[in-house]
C-alpha positions as CSV (number, residue, x, y, z in Angstrom):
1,X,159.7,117.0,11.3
2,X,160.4,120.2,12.8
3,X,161.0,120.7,16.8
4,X,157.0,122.6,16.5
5,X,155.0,119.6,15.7
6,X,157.1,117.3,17.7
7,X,156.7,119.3,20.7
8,X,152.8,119.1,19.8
9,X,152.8,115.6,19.6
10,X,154.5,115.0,22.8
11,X,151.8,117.3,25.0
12,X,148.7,115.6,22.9
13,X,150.7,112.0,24.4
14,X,151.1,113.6,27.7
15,X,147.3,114.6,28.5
16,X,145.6,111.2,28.2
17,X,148.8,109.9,30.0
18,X,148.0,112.0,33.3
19,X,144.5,112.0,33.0
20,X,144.9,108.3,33.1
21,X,147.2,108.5,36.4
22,X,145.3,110.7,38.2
23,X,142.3,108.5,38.0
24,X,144.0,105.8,39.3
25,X,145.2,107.3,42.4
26,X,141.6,108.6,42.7
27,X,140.5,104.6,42.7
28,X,143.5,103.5,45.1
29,X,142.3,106.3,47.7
30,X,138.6,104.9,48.0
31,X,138.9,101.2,46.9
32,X,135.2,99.9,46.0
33,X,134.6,96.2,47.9
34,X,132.6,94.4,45.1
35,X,133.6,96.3,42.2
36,X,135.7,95.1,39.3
37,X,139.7,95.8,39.0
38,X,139.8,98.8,37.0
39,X,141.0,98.3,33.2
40,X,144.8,98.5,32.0
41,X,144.7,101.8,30.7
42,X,145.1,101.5,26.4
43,X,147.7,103.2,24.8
44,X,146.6,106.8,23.0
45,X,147.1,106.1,18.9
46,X,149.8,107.9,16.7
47,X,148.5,111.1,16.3
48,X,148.4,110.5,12.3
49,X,145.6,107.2,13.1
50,X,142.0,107.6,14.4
51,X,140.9,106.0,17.7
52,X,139.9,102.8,18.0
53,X,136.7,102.6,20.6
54,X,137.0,100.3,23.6
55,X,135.3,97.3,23.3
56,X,131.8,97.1,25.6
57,X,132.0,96.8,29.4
58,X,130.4,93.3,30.2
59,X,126.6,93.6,32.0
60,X,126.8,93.2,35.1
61,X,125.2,90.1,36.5
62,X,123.1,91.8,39.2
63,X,119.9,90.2,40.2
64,X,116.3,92.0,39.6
65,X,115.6,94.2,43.5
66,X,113.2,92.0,45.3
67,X,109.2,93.8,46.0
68,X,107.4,92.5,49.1
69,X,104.3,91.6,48.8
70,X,101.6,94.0,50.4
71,X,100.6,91.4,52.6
72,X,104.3,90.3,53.5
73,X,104.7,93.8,54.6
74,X,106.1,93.7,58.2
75,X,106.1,96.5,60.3
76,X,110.4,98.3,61.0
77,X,111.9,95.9,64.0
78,X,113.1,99.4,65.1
79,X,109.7,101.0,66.3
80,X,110.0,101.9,69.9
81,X,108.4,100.2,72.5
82,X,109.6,101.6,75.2
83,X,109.8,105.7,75.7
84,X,112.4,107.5,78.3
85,X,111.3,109.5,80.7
86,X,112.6,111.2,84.2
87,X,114.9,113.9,84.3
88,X,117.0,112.4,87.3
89,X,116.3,108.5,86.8
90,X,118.9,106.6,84.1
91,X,117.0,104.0,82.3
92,X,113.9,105.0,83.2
93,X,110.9,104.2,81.1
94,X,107.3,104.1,80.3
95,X,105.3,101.7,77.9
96,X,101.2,102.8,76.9
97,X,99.2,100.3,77.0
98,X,95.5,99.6,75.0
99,X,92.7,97.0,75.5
100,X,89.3,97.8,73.3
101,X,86.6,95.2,73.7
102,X,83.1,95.9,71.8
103,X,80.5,93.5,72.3
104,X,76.9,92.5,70.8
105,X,75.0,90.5,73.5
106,X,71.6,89.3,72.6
107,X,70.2,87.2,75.8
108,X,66.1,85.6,75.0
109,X,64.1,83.5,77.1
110,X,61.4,81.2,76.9
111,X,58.1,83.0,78.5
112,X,54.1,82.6,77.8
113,X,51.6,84.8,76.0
114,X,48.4,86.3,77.0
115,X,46.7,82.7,75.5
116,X,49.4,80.7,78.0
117,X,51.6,79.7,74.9
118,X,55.3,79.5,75.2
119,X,56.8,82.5,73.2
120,X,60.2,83.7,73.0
121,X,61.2,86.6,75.3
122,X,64.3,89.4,74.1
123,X,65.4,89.7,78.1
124,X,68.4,92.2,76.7
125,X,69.8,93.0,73.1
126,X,72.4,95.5,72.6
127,X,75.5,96.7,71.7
128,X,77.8,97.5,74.7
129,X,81.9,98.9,75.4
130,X,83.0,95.8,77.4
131,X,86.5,97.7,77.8
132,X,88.2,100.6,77.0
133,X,91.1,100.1,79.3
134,X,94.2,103.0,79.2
135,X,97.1,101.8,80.8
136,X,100.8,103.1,80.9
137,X,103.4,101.3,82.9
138,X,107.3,101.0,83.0
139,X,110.4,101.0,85.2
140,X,111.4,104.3,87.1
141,X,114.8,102.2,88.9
142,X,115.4,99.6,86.4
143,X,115.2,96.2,88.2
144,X,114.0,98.0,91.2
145,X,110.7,100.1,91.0
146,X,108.3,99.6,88.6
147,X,104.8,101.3,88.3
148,X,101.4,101.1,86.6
149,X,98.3,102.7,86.1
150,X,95.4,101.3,84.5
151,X,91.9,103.2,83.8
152,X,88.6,102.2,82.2
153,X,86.2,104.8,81.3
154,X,83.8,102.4,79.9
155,X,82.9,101.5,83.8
156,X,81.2,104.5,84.2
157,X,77.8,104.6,82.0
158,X,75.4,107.9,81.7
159,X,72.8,107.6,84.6
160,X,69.7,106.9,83.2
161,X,68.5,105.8,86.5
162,X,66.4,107.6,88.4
163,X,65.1,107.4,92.4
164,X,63.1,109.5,94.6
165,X,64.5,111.7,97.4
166,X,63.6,114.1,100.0
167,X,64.5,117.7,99.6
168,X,65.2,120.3,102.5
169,X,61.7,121.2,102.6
170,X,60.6,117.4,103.0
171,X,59.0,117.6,99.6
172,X,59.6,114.1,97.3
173,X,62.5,114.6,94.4
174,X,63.2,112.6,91.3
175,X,67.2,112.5,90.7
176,X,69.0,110.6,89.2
177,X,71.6,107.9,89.9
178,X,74.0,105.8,88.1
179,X,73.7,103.3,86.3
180,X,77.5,101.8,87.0
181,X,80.4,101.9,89.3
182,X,81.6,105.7,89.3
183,X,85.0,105.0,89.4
184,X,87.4,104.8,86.4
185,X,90.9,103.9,88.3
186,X,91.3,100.3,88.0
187,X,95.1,99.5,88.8
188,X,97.4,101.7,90.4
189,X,100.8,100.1,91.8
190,X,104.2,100.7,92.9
191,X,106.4,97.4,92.8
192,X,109.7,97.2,94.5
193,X,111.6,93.9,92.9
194,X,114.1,91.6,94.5
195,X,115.0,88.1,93.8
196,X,113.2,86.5,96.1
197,X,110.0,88.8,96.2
198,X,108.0,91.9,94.4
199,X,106.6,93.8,96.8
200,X,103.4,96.1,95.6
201,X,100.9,99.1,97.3
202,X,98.2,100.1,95.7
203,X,94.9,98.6,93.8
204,X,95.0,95.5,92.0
205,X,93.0,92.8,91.6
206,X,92.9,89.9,94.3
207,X,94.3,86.3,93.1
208,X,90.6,84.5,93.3
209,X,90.1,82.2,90.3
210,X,92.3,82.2,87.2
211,X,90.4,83.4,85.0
212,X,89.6,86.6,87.0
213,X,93.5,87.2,88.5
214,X,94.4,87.5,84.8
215,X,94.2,89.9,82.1
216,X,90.2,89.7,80.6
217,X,92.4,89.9,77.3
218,X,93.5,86.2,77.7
219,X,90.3,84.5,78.5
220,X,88.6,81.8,75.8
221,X,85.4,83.5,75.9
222,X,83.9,86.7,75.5
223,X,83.0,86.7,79.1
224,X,84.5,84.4,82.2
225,X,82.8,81.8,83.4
226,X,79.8,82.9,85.7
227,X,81.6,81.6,89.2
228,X,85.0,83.4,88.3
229,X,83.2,86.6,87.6
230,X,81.2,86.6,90.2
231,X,83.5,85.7,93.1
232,X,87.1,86.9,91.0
233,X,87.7,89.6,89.0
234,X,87.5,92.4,92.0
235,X,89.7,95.1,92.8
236,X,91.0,96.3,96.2
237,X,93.3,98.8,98.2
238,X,96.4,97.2,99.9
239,X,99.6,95.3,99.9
240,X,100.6,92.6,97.7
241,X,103.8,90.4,97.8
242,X,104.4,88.0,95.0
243,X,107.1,85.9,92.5
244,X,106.9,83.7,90.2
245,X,110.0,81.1,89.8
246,X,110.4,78.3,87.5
247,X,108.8,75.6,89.4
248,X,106.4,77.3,91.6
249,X,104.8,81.3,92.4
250,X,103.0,83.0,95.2
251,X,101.7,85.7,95.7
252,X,100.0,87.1,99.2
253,X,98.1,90.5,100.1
254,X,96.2,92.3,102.8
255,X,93.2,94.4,101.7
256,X,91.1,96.5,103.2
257,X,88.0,94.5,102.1
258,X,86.0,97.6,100.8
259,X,86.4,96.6,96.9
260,X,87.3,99.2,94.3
261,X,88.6,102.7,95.1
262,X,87.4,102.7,98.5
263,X,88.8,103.8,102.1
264,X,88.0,101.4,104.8
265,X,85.5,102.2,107.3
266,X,86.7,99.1,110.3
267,X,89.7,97.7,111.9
268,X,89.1,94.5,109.3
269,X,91.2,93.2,106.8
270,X,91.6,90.4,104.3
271,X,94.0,88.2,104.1
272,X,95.3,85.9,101.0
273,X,97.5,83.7,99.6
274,X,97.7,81.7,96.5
275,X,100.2,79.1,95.8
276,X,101.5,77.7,91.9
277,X,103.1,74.9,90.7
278,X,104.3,74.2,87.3
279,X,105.1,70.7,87.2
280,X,105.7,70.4,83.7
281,X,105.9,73.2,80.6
282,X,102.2,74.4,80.1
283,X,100.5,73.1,83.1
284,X,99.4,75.3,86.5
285,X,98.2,73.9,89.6
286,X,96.9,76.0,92.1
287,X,95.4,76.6,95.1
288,X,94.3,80.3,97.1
289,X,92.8,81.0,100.4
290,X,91.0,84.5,100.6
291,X,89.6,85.3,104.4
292,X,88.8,88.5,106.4
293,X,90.5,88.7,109.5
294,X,88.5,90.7,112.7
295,X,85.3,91.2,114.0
296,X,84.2,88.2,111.4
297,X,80.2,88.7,113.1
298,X,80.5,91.7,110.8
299,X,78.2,91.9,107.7
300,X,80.8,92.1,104.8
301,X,83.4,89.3,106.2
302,X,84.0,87.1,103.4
303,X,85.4,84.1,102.9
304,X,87.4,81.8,100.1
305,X,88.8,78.9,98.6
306,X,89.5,78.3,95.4
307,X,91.4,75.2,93.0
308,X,92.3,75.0,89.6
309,X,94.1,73.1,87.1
310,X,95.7,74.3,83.6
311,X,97.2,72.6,81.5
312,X,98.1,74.0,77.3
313,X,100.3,71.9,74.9
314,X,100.3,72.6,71.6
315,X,96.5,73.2,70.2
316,X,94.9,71.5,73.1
317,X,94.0,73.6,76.1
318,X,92.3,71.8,79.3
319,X,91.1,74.4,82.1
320,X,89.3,73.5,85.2
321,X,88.1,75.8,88.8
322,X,86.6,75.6,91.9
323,X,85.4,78.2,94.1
324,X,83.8,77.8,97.5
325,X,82.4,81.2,99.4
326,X,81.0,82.0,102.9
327,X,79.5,85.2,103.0
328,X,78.3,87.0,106.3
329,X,75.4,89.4,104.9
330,X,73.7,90.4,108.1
331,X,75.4,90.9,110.9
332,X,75.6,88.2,114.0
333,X,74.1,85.7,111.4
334,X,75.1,81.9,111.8
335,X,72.6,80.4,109.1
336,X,71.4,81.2,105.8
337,X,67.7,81.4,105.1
338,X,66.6,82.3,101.5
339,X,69.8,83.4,100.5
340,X,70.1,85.5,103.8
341,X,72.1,85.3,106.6
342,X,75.1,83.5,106.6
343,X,75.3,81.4,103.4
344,X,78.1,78.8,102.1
345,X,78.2,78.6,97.7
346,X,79.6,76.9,95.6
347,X,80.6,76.8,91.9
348,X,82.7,75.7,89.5
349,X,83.9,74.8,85.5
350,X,85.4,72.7,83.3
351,X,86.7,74.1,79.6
352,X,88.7,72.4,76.9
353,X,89.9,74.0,73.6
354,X,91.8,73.2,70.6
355,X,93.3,75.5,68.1
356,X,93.5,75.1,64.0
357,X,96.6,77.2,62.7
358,X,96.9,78.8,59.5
359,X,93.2,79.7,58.3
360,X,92.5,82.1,55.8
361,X,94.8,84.7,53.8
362,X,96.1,87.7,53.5
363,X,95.0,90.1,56.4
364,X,92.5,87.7,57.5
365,X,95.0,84.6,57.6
366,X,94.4,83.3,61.5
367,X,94.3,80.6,64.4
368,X,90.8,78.9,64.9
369,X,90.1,78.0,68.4
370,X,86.9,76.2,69.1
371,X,85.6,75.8,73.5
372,X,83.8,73.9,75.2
373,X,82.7,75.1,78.3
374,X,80.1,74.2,81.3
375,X,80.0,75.6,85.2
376,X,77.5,75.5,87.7
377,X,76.8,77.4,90.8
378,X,74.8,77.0,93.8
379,X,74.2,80.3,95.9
380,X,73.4,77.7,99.1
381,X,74.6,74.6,99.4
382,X,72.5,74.1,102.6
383,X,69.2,74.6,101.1
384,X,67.9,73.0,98.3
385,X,66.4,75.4,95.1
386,X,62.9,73.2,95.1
387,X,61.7,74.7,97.8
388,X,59.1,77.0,97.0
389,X,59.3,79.0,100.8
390,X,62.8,80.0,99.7
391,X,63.0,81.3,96.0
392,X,66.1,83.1,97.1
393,X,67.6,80.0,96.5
394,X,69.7,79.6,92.9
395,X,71.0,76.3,91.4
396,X,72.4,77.4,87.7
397,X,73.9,75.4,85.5
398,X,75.8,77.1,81.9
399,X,76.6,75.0,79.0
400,X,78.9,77.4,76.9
401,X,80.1,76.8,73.3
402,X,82.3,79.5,71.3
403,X,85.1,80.3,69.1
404,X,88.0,82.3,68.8
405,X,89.9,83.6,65.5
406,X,93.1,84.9,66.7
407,X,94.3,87.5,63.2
408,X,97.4,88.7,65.7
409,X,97.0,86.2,68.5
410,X,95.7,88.1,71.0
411,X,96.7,91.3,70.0
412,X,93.3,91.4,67.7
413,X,90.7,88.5,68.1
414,X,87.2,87.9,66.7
415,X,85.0,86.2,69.2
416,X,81.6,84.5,69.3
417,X,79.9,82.2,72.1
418,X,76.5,80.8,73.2
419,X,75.9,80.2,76.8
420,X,72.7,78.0,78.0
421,X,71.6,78.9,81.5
422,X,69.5,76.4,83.0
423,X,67.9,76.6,86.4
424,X,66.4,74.2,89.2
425,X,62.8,75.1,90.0
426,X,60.9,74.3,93.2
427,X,58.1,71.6,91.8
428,X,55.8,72.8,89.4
429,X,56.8,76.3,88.9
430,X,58.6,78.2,86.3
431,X,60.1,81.1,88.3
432,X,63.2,81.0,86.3
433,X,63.1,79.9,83.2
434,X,66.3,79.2,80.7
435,X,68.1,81.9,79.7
436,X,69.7,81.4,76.1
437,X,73.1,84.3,75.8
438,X,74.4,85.1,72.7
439,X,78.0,87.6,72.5
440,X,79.4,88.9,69.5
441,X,82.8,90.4,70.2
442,X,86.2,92.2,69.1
443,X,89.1,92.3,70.8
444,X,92.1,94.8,69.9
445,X,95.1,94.6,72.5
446,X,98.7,96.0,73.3
């Protein structure tokens, strides 16, 4: 063989042999975890033989990629829920906030014709926005300072209303009014926290009846229960100090008595404080005191006391309050005529509840959660409602059933409820007849 073809064969032998070597250097600089050892390399053939192929790489045994389900989709636990803010503040941070409420509430009575037959009277039937509330709250001091501001442009309705008034020239004028409170700004707060106590000025709401101290997006019907709405669920200017602990919360305030978004016009102020107690997981026991303080012959001086009891283990939910309310509405008064003067009430509830989990499918797959409800009221409990000199007088009573269908708890909730308002009469008349309240509503919340 002569020195040119050996020196042929040798550099054909050579090639695959570095090719080979440099590849494996290439696999020892960037290992793969859960990939195979790489293959002993074979042996190149005598140049004077053809190549035998390499036998086939086994499959790997690498299961199908799993698809979710369209309504398994869950949403990335990565989405902000916070966002930064302040230039100067480390850990600052603000959170929006959303509660939409849309209602359908059809109220009908029982009335008489022009031949003196009973008939069925449509009192109201309409759609309504219960609440468009736009909130945004957060930290400014971590652990120090909070904020919140809360505002409800649904409070404010177009004014339909109209009333007559004099002009410069003395002449009568038709203008109109509204229909509504004109103020949006519901809650407004700065909160410095300790350990011991959060101490908050602004507007928020004063602790009189659960239901109407906390968030209208919680309660387990469309609407409170008439006492709590009535008497809780109000707004004022002032200080509040509060915390809540694991066996027990307070909180206390001093308002300037003028209700929502308004500067006090007198040297009088109310007082309050409600006590908690949380005896065992699920249940509060409570008990507030809510009084004005000066000048109490002042028309406007107000004064309450309120009870309740809650209790919520697994589906069941037991709720129970009681409100009593002294009321100065003309000044110097010391008795109450025909709802006038200076009148005591009274009213109350009782609700129980129990929740079926796991209804339906798919995007409508939800918690059941049938209510129970009845509350009465008595607008003077020194007078009876039967007498026909005094027709200012009001004994109600409101038997209440409903349902809630919580699709994301009560971040969106379908709600429906009946409410039967019955009324005590003076003898023989029908001044007040029943008043049957149906309430269609949706609830979307965050």
């Amino acid at each position: 063989m002569s020195d040119g073809l050996r020196s042929m064969q040798m550099q054909r032998l050579l090639i695959p042999f570095l090719v080979l070597v440099a590849f494996g250097s290439s696999v020892r600089a960037q290992p793969a975890p859960d990939a195979p050892p790489p293959a002993e390399p074979v042996a190149s053939p005598p140049a004077d033989q053809a190549p035998v192929a390499p036998p086939p790489a086994p499959a790997d045994n690498v299961p199908p990629p799993t698809v979710t389900k369209p309504d398994e989709a869950k949403p990335p636990e990565d989405m902000p829920k916070k966002v930064a803010v302040g230039k100067d503040s480390e850990g600052a941070f603000f959170t929006p906030g959303l509660l939409l409420q849309g209602w359908f509430v059809d109220d009908f009575g029982t009335g008489k014709n022009a031949a003196g037959n009973d008939t069925t009277v449509s009192t109201l039937s309409t759609f309504r926005v219960r609440r468009a509330e736009i909130s945004a709250s957060g930290e400014m001091i971590p652990k120090f300072l909070k904020y919140k501001v809360m505002f409800d442009p649904s409070r404010v309705r177009d004014t339909l209303n109209t009333a007559t008034a004099v002009n410069a020239a003395g002449m009568n004028v038709t203008v109109s009014t509204p229909a509504s409170a004109l103020s949006t700004l519901q809650d407004f707060y700065l909160t410095f926290q300790s350990e011991l106590a959060d101490v908050s000025i602004g507007q928020f709401k004063i602790p009189v009846s659960w239901e109407g101290f906390n968030s209208s997006a919680k309660i387990i019907l469309p609407e409170r229960a008439f006492v709590s709405n009535l008497f809780g669920d109000k707004r004022d200017l002032g200080l509040r100090v509060e915390k809540t602990f694991e066996k027990f919360g307070y909180v206390a305030g001093v308002y300037n008595g003028a209700a929502l978004d308004n500067f006090d016009n007198n040297n009088q102020k109310d007082l309050s404080l409600r006590l908690e107690v949380y005896p065992i997981k699920g249940m509060t026991v409570a008990g507030m005191a809510y009084d004005s303080v000066g000048y109490r012959k002042r028309a406007g001086t107000k004064d309450r006391w309120e009870g309740d009891f809650r209790y919520e283990t697994g589906p069941f939910l037991v709720q129970a309050e009681y409100i009593r309310a002294v009321d100065v509405k003309a000044a110097g008064a010391t008795s109450c005529t025909n709802a006038a003067g200076k009148c005591t009430a009274q009213g109350g509830y009782g609700a129980v509840a129990y929740k079926i989990k796991g209804l339906g499918s798919g995007n409508w797959k939800g918690d059941l959660q049938p209510v129970v409800r009845v509350g009465f009221y008595d607008n003077d409990v020194d007078n009876p409602a039967t007498n026909m000199a005094q027709p200012g007088e009001i004994e109600r009573i409101d038997y209440e059933i409903g349902a809630n269908y919580y699709l994301r708890n009560y971040e969106m909730k379908l709600q429906v409820s009946y409410d039967r308002q019955q009324f005590t009469n003076p003898d023989t008349a029908t001044t007040r007849p029943a008043v049957n309240e149906i309430i269609l509503a949706a609830q979307a919340w965050f």
